[in-house]
C-alpha positions as YAML, in Angstrom:
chain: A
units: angstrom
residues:
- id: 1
  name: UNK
  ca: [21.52, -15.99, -7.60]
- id: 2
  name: UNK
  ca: [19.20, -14.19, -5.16]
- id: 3
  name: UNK
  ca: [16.59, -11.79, -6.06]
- id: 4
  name: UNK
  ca: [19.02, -8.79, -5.42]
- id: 5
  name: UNK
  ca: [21.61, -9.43, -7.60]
- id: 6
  name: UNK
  ca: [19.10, -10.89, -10.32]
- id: 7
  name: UNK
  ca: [17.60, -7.64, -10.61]
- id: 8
  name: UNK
  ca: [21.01, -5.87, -10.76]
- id: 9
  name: UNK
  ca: [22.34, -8.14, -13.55]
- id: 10
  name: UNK
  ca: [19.09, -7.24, -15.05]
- id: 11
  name: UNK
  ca: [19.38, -3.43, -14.84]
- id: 12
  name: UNK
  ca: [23.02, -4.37, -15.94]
- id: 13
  name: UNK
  ca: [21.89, -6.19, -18.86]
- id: 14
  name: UNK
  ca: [18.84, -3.38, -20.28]
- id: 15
  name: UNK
  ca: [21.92, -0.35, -20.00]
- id: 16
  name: UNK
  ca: [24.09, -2.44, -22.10]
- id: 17
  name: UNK
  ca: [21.31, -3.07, -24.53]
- id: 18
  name: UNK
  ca: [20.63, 1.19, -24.27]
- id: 19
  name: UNK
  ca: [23.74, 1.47, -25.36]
- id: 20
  name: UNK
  ca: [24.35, -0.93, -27.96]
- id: 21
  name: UNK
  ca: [20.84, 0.02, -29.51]
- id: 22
  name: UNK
  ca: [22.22, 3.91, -29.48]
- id: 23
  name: UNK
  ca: [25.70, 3.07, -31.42]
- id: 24
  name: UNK
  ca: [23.79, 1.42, -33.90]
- id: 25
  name: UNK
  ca: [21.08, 4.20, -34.55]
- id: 26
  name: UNK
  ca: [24.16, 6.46, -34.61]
- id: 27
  name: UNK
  ca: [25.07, 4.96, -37.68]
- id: 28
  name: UNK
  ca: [28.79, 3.34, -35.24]
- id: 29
  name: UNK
  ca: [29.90, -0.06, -36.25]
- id: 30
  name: UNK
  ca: [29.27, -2.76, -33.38]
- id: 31
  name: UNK
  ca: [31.96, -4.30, -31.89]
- id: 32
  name: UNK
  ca: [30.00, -7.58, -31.95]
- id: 33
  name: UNK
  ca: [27.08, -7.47, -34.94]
- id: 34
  name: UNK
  ca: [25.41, -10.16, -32.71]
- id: 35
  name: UNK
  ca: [25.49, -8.40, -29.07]
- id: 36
  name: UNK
  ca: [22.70, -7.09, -29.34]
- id: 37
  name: UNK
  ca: [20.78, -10.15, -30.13]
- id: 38
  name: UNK
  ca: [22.75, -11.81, -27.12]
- id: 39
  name: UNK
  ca: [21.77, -9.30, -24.66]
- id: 40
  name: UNK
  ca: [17.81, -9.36, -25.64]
- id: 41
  name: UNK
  ca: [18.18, -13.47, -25.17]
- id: 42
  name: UNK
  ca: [19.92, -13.01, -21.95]
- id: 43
  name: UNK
  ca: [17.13, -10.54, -20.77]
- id: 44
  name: UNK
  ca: [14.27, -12.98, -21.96]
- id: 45
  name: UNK
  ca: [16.16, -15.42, -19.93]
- id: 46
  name: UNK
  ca: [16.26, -14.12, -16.41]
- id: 47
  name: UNK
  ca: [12.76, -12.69, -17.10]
- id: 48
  name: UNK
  ca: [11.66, -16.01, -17.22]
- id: 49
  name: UNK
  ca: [13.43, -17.35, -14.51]
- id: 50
  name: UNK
  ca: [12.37, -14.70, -12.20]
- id: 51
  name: UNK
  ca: [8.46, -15.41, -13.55]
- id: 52
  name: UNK
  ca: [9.07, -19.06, -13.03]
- id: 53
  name: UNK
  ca: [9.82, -18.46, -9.36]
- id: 54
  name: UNK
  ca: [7.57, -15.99, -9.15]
- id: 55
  name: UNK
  ca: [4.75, -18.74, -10.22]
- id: 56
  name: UNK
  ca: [6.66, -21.45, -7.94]
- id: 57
  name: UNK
  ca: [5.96, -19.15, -4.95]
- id: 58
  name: UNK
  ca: [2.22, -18.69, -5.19]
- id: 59
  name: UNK
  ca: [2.09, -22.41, -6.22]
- id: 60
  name: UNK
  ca: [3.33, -23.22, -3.08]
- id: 61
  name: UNK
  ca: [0.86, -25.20, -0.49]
- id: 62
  name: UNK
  ca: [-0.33, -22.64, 2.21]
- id: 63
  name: UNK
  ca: [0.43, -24.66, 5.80]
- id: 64
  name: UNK
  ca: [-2.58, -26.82, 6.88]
- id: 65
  name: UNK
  ca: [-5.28, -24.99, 9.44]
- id: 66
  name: UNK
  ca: [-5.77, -27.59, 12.18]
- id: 67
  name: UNK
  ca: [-10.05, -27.00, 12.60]
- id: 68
  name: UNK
  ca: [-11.60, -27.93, 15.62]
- id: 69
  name: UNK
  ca: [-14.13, -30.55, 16.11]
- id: 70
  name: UNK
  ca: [-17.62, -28.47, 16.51]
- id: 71
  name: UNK
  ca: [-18.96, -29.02, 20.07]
- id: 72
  name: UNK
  ca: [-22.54, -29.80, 20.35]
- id: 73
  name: UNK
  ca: [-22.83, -31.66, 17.58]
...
């Protein structure tokens, strides 16, 4: 998955959990008693995969500066 859609299944994912958390407040009976708990594991999920890239990014060497010999010297 790219960055793109990541953060669109993540969107996707927090709405569903909006309105899950709202027809239980409202007193509604879930259709699944353990969605909700599903959706907040899926979110922690591709939180930490997006951190984990995140950190494998800046981890990543910086290219090698070829330096001169200093004349004179």
């Amino acid at each position: 998955m790219d960055d793109k859609a990541r953060a669109d299944k993540l969107k996707e994912l927090r709405n569903e959990l909006l309105h899950e958390r709202g027809v239980a407040a409202m007193g509604g009976a879930p259709h699944s008693p353990g969605r909700i708990r599903a959706i907040r594991r899926s979110i922690a999920r591709m939180l930490t995969i997006m951190r984990a890239e995140e950190l494998a990014k800046a981890r990543a060497p910086a290219p090698k500066e070829t330096t001169k010999p200093e004349e004179g010297a």
